[in-house]
C-alpha positions as CSV (number, residue, x, y, z in Angstrom):
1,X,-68.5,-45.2,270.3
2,X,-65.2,-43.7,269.5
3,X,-62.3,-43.6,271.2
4,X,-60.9,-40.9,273.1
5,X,-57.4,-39.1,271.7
6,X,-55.2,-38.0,273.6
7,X,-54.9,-34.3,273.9
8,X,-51.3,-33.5,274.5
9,X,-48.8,-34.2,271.7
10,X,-45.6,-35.1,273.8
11,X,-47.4,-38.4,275.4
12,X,-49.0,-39.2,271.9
13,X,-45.9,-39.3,270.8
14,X,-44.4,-41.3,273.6
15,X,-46.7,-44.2,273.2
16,X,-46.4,-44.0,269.3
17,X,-42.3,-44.7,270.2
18,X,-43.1,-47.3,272.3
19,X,-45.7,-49.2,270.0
20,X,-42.7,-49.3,267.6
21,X,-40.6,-50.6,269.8
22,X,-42.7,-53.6,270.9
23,X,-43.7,-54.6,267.1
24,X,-39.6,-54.5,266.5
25,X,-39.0,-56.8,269.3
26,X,-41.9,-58.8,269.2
27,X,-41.1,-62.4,269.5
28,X,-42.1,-64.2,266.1
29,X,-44.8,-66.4,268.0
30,X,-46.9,-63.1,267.7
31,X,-46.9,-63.2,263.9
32,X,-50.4,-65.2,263.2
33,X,-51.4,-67.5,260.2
34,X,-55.0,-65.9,259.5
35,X,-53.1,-62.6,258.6
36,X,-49.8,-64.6,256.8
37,X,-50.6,-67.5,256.1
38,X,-47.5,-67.9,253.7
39,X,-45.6,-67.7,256.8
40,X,-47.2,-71.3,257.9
41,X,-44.5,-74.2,257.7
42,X,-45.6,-77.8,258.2
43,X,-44.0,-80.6,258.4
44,X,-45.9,-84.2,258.6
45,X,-44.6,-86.9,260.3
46,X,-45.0,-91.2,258.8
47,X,-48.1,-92.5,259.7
48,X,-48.9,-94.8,262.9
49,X,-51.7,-97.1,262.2
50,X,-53.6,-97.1,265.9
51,X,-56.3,-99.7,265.3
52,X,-57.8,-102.2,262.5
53,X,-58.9,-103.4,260.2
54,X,-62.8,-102.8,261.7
55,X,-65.8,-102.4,259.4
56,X,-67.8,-101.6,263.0
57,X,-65.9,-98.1,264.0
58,X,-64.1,-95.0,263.2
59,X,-67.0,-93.8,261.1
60,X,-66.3,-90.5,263.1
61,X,-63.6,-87.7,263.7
62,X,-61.2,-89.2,266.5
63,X,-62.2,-87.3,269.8
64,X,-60.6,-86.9,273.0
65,X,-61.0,-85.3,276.2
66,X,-59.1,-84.1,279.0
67,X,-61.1,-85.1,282.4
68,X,-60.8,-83.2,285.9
69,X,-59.0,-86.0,286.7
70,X,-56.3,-85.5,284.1
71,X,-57.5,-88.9,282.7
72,X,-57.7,-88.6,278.8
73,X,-60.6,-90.1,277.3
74,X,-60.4,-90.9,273.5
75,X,-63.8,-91.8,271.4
76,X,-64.7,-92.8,268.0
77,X,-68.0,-93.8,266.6
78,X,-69.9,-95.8,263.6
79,X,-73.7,-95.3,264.1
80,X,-72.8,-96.3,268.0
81,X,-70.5,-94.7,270.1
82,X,-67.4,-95.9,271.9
83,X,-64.2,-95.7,274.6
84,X,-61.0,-96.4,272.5
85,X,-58.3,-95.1,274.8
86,X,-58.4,-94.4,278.6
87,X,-55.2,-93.1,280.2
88,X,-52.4,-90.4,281.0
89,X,-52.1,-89.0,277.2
90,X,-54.0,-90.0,273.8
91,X,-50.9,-93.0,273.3
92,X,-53.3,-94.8,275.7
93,X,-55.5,-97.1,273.2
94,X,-57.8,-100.1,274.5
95,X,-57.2,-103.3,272.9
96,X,-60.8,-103.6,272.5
97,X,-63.6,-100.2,272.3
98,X,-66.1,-100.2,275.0
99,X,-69.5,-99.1,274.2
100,X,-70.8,-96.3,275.9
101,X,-74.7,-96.9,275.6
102,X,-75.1,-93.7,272.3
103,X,-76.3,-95.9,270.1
104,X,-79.2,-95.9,267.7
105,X,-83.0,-95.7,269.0
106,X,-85.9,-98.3,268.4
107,X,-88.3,-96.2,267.7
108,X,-88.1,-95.4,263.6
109,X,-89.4,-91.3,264.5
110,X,-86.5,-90.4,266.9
111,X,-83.7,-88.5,264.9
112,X,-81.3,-91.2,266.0
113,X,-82.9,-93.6,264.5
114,X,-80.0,-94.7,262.4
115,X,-77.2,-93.7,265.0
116,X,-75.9,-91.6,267.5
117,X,-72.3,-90.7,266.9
118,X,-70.3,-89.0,269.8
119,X,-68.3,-85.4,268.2
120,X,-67.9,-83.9,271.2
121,X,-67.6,-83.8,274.9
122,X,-66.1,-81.2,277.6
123,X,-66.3,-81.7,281.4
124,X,-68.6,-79.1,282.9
125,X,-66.2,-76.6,284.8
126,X,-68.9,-75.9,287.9
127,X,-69.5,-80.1,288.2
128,X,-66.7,-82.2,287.8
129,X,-68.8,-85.6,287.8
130,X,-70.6,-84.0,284.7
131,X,-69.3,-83.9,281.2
132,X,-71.6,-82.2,278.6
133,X,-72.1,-84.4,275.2
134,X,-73.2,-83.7,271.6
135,X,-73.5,-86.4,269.5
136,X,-74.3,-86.2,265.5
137,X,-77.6,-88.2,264.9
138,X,-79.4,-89.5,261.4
139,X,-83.2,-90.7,261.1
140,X,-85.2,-92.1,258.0
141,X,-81.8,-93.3,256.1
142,X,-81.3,-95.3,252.7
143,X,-77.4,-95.3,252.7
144,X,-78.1,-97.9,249.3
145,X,-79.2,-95.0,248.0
146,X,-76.2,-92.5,247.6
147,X,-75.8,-92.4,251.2
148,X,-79.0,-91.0,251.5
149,X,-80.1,-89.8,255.2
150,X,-80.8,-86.8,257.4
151,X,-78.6,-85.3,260.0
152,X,-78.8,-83.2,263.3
153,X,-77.1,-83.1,266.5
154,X,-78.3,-83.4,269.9
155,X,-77.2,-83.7,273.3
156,X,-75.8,-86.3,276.2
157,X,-74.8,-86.2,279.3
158,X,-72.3,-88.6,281.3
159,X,-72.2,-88.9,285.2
160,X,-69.1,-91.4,285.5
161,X,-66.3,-89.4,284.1
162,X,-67.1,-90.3,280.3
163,X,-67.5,-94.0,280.6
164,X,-70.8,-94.2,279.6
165,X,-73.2,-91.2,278.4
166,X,-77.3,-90.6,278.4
167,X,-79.1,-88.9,275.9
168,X,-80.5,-86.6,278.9
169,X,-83.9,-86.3,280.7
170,X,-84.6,-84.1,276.8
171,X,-84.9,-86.8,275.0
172,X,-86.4,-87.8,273.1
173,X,-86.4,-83.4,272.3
174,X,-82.9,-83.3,272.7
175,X,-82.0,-81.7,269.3
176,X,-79.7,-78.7,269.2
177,X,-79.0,-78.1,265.7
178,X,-82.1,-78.8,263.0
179,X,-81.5,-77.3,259.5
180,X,-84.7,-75.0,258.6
181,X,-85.2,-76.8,255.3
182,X,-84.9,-80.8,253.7
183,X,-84.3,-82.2,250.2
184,X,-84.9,-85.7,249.0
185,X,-82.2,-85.2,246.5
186,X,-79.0,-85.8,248.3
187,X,-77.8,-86.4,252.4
188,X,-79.4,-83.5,253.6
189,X,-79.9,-82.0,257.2
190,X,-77.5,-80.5,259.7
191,X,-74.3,-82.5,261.6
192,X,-71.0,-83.3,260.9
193,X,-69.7,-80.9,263.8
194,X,-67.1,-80.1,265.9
195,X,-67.5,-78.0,269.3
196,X,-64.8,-76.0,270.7
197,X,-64.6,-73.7,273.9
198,X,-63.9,-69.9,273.5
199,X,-61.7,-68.0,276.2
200,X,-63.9,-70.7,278.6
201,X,-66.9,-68.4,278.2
202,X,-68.8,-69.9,274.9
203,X,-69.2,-73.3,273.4
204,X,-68.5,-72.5,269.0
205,X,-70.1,-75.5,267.3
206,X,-69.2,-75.8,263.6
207,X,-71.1,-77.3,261.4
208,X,-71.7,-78.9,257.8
209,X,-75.1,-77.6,256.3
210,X,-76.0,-80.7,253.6
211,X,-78.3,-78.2,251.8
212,X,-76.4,-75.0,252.1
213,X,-75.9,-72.3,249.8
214,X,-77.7,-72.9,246.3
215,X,-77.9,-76.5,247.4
216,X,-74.3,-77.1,248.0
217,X,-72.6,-78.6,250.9
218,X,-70.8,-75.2,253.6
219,X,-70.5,-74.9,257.0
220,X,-72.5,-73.3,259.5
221,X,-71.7,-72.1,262.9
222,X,-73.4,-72.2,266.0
223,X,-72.4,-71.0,269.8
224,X,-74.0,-71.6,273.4
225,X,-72.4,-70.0,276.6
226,X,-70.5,-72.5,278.8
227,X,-72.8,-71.1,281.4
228,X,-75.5,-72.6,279.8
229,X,-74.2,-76.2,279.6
230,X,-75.4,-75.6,275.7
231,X,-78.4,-77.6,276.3
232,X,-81.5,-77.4,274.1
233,X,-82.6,-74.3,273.6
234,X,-79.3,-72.4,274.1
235,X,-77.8,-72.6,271.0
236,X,-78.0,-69.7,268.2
237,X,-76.8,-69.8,264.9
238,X,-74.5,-67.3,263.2
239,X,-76.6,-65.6,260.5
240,X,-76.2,-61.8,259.0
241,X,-73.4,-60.7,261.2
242,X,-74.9,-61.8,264.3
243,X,-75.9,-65.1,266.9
244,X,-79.9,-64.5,266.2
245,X,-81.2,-67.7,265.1
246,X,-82.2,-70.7,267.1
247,X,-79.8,-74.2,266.7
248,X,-83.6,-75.7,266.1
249,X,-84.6,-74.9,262.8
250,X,-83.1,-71.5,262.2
251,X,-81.3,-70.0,259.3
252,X,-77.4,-69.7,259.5
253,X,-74.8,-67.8,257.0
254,X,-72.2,-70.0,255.4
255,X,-68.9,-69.1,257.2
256,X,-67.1,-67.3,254.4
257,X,-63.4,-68.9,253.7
258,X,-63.8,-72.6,255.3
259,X,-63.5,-75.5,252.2
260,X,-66.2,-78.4,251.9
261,X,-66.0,-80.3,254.9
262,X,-63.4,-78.2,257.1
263,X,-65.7,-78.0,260.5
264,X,-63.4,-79.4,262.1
265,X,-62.6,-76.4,264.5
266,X,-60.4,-75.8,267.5
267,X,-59.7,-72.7,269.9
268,X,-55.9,-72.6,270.5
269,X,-56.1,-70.0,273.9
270,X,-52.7,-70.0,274.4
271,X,-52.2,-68.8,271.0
272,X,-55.7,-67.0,270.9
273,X,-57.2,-68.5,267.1
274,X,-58.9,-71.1,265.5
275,X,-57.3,-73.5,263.4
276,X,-59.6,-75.4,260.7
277,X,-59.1,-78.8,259.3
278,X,-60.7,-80.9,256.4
279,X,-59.6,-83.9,254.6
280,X,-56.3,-82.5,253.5
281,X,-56.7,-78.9,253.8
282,X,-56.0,-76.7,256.8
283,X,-57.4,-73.4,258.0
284,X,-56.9,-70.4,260.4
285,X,-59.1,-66.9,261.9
286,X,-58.7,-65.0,264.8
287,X,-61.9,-64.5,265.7
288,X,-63.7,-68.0,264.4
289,X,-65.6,-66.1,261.7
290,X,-63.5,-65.5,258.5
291,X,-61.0,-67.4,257.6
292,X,-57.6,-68.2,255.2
293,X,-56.4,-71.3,253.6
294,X,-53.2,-72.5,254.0
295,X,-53.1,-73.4,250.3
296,X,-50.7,-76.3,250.1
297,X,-52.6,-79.6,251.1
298,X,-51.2,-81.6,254.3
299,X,-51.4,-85.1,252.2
300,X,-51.8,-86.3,248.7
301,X,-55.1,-87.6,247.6
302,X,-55.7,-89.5,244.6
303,X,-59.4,-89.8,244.9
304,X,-61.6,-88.7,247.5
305,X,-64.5,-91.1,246.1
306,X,-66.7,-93.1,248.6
307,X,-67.4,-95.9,245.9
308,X,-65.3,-98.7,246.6
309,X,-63.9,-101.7,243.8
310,X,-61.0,-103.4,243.4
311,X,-59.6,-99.9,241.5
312,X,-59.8,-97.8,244.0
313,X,-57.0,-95.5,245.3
314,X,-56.8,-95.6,249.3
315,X,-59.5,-93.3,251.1
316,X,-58.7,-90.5,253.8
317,X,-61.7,-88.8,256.0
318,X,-62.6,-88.3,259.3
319,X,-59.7,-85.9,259.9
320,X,-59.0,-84.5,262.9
321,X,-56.1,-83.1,265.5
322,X,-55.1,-83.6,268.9
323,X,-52.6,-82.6,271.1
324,X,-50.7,-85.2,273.6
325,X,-53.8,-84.4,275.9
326,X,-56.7,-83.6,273.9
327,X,-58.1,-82.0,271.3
328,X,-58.2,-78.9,273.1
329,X,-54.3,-79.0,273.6
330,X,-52.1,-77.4,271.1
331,X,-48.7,-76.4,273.3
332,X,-47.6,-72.9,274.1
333,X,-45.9,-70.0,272.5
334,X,-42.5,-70.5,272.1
335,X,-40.3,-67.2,271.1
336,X,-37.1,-69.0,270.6
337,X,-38.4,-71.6,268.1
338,X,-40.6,-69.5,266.2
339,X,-43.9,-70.7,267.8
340,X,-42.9,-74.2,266.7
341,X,-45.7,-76.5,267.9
342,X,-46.3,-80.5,268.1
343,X,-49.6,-82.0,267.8
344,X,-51.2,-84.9,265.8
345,X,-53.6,-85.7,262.8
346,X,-55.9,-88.6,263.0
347,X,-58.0,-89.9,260.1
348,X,-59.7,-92.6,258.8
349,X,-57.4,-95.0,256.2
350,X,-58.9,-96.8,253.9
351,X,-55.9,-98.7,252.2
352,X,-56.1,-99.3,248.2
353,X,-58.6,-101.7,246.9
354,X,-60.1,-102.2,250.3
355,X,-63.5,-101.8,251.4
356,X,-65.2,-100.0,254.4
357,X,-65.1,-103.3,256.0
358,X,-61.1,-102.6,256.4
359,X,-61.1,-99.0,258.2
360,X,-58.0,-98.3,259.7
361,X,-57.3,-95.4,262.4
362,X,-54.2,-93.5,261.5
363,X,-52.7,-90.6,263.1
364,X,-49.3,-88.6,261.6
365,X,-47.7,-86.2,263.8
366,X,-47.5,-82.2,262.1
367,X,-44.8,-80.1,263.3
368,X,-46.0,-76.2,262.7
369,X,-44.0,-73.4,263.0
370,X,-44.8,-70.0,262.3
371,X,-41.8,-67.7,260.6
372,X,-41.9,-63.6,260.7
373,X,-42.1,-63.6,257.0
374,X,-43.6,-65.5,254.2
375,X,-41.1,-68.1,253.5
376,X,-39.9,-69.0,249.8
377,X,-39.1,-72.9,250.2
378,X,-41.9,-75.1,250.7
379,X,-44.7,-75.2,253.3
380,X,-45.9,-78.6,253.1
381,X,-43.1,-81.9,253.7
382,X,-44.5,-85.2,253.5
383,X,-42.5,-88.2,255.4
384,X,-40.7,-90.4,253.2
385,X,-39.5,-93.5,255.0
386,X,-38.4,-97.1,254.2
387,X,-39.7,-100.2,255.7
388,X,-38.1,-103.5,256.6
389,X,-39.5,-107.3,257.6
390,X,-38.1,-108.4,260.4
391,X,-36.4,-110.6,259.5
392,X,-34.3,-108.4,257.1
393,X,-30.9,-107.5,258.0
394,X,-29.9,-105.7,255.1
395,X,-32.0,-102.8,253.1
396,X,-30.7,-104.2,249.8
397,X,-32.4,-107.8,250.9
398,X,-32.5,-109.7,247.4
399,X,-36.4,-110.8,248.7
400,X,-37.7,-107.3,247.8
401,X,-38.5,-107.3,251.2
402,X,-37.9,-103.0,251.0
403,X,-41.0,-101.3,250.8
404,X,-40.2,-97.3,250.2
405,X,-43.2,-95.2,250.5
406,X,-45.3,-92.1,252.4
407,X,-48.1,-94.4,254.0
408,X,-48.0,-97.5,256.1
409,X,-47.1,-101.3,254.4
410,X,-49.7,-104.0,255.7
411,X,-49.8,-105.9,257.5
412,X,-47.5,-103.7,259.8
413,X,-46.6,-105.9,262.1
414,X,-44.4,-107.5,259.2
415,X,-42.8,-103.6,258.6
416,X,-41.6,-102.7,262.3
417,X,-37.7,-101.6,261.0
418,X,-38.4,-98.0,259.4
419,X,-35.7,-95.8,258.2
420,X,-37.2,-92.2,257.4
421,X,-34.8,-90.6,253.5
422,X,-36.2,-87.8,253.0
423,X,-39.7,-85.2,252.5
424,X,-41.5,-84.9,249.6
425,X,-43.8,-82.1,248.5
426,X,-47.6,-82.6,248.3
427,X,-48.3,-80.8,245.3
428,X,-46.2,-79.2,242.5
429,X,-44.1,-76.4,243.8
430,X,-45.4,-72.9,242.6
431,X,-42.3,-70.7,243.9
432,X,-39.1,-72.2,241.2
433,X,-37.7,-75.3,240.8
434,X,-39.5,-77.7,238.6
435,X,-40.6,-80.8,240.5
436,X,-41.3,-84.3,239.6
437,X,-44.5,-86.1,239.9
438,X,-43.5,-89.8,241.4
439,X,-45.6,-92.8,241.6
440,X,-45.5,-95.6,244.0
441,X,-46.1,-98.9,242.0
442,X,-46.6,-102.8,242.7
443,X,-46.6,-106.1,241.2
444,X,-48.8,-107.9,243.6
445,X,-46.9,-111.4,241.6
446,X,-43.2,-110.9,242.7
447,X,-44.6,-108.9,246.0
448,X,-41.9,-105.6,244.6
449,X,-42.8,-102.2,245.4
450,X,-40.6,-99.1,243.8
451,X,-41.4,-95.5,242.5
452,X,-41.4,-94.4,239.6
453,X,-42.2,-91.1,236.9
454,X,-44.1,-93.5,235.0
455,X,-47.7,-93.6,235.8
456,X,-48.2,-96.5,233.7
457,X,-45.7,-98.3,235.7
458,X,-43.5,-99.3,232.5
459,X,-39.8,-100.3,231.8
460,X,-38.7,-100.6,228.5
461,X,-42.5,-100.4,227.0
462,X,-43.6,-103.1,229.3
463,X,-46.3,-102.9,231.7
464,X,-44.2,-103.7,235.3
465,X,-46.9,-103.3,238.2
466,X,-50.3,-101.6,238.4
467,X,-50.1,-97.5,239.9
468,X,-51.3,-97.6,243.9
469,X,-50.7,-94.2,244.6
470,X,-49.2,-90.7,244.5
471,X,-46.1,-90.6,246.5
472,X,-45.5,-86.6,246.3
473,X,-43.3,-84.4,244.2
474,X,-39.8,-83.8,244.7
475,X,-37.4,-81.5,242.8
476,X,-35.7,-82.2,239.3
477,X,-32.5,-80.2,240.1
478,X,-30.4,-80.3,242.7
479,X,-30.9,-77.8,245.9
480,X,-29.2,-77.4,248.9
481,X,-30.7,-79.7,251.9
482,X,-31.6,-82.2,248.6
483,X,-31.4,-85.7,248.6
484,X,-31.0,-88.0,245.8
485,X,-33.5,-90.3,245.2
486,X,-33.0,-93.6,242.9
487,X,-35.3,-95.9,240.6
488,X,-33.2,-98.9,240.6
489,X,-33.8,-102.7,239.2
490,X,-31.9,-105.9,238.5
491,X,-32.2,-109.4,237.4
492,X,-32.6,-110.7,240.9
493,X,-33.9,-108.2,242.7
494,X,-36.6,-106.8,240.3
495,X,-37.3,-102.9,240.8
496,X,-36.7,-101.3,243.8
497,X,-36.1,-97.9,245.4
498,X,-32.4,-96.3,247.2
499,X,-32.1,-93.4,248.3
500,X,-28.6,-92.9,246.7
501,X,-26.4,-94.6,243.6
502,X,-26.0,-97.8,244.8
503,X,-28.4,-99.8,242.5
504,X,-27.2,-102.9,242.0
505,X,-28.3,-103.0,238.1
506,X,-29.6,-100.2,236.7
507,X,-31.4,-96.8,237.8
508,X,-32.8,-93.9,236.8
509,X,-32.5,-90.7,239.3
510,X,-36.0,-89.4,240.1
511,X,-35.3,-86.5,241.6
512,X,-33.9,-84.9,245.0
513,X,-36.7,-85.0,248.4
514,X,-35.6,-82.5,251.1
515,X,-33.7,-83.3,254.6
């Protein structure tokens, strides 16, 4: 239908005047990353390891829920399902996870056969007592074989305010989401998901499709109304413009603009959008359906390989965000501070070398703020900090007991005394300047960390310390809000890091990180 024009010329005019008006003095929290996405400025905070080393959890995106009660409810998940924090905000962490009875079935048929891990919960808004689950589910796995299995969700209920769930009078027929097709060639199926609520009128579930377009991995999306408690049978999947599939066993469209493994999904109402995260790439849409990259990553990756040895680089997955009070909970507007919101990233760590026996929960906190214009310094900062033993007094301890880097020493209880110098970028810097490259290296013999241009960790031709990771890029000339950062070493202290001139040998300036 088309819209009715107004007929006489003086109030056309009027309203034109007073459109104008409003986009003039529009506060800058109306300006949205889908449409300017160069407008998007991020900065992420040093990591806080939460919990391990486990080889039996966070095998799952970090999920929490705000109950009626205003009790948060925070879960994680590796083939069973459990409680890992219980209280007033998501800092409330449980020394020890609780199971909550999703766990794999007997019976080898059932599609959660290999395990039942929780993705995502929301209280029922008619029934307090009742909080709606759906829970990612694999059947007939060989993970010795490339990780080989197949993948679906289904659905749970709990009746005691999330501390336990069932898998609902459905099941065993509990599936939602099915994928209309299998291969035996690679981890095929439907899961992976995320489920966010819309305006509190739909349910969006977002999905990875294992054996999507021409065979490769995309996401799908599904939605239910919040009326119907998306139980079987409710769910349709987006395909050809339009919700007209079933969950079970229906086609869906790949949702145009969203990376390999970015269905991670949350609706911000206050802000009215989605915002999409995968691995180290983040996302935005207005409407849940099309989408822009922020293209700067959030972190530096040296490898995203899921084959471990004794060479490995450290391993991120499992991303994920949160507010203070759940996932759902992303703050409000703000006029005055460009729409500068708080919230958190949690991930799986897997530090260098280490298997999946030593899974660590991490979480960083991002700082985003939204300008009126695209901005011409960087989008992306990257916390640089220092770390200390306790029982160091001095940051220039001749014990090499200064550890300068962008993730967290181990074991960090040893590390408590941090001392943030600086930001570096996350990838080379595109808009002038040339930046630096700078590694983070270790001899595991003298126990010295330090940074470094050299990947080949060398001084002098000789090999120093094996490369453990990328610590960022910083700039090669001097800007304003610059820092200078040092490459220093002596014969007593070996190499080391400051952020300034005061080596007490030699040293070699890196480069300048940003305040």
């Amino acid at each position: 239908m088309k819209e009715k024009r107004l007929q006489q010329p003086f109030y056309f005019v009027f309203i034109i005047v007073i459109v104008s008006l409003v986009c003039l003095i529009q506060p800058s929290s109306q300006i949205d990353p889908f449409t300017c996405p160069e407008c998007v400025q991020i900065t992420i905070g040093h990591p806080e390891v939460i919990s391990g080393p486990t080889g039996s959890d966070f095998d799952s995106p970090f999920l929490a829920i705000r109950l009626p009660n205003s009790l948060i409810h925070g879960y994680s998940a590796n083939s069973a399902s459990y409680l890992v924090s219980s209280g007033p905000n998501i800092n409330s962490f449980l020394p020890t996870p609780l199971p909550i009875n999703l766990h794999a079935s007997s019976n080898p048929n059932h599609l959660d056969h290999c395990g039942a891990w929780l993705n995502a919960a929301f209280p029922d808004p008619k029934s307090p007592n009742l909080i709606r689950a759906w829970y990612h589910q694999e059947f007939k796995c060989n993970y010795s074989n490339n990780g080989f299995t197949n993948k679906s969700i289904a659905y749970a209920e709990s009746h005691d305010q999330g501390k336990t769930f069932t898998k609902s009078s459905y099941y065993p027929n509990n599936a939602i989401i099915l994928a209309p097709n299998s291969t035996s060639l690679h981890q095929t199926g439907e899961g992976d998901h995320t489920v966010t609520v819309v305006n509190d009128n739909y349910y969006y579930l977002y999905f990875m499709e294992w054996n999507g377009y021409n065979g490769g991995v995309t996401t799908g999306l599904a939605r239910a109304t919040v009326e119907s408690g998306g139980v079987p049978g409710s769910w349709y999947k987006y395909y050809n413009g339009g919700f007209n599939e079933p969950g079970v066993k229906g086609r869906s469209s790949m949702i145009g603009g969203l990376k390999t493994g970015q269905s991670k999904v949350y609706f911000r109402k206050n802000f009215n959008d989605f915002i999409a995260v995968g691995i180290v790439n983040m996302a935005f849409s207005k409407e849940g359906i099309h989408w822009t990259q922020l293209n700067v990553p959030l972190m530096v990756v040296d490898d995203l390989s899921w084959n471990r040895n004794n060479k490995s680089f450290e391993l991120i997955a499992y991303t994920a965000l949160s507010g203070l009070y759940g996932n759902q909970d992303f703050g409000s507007p703000n006029p005055s501070t460009n729409s500068l919101t708080t919230f958190y990233i949690f991930y799986t760590w897997l530090p260098p070398h280490q298997t999946f026996a030593s899974r660590y929960l991490v979480r960083r906190q991002i700082s985003m703020q939204i300008h009126p214009n695209p901005i011409s310094t960087p989008q992306v900062k990257l916390s640089l900090n220092c770390y200390y033993r306790l029982n160091t007094t001095h940051k220039n301890d001749k014990n090499g007991t200064v550890w300068c880097t962008t993730t967290q020493p181990l074991p960090e209880e040893e590390w408590k005394k941090r001392e943030n110098i600086g930001y570096v970028l996350t990838e080379e810097y595109r808009k002038g300047g040339d930046t630096i490259r700078v590694y983070e290296c270790e001899n595991k013999v003298f126990g010295l960390r330090w940074m470094t241009r050299d990947e080949a960790c060398l001084r002098n031709g000789e090999v120093r310390g094996e490369m453990v990771r990328t610590i960022g890029w910083v700039f090669g000339e001097e800007r304003k809000g610059g820092k200078e950062l040092w490459e220093c070493w002596s014969e007593e202290r070996g190499e080391y890091v400051a952020g300034n001139k005061e080596c007490e040998g030699n040293g070699v300036l890196l480069g300048y990180v940003l305040e």
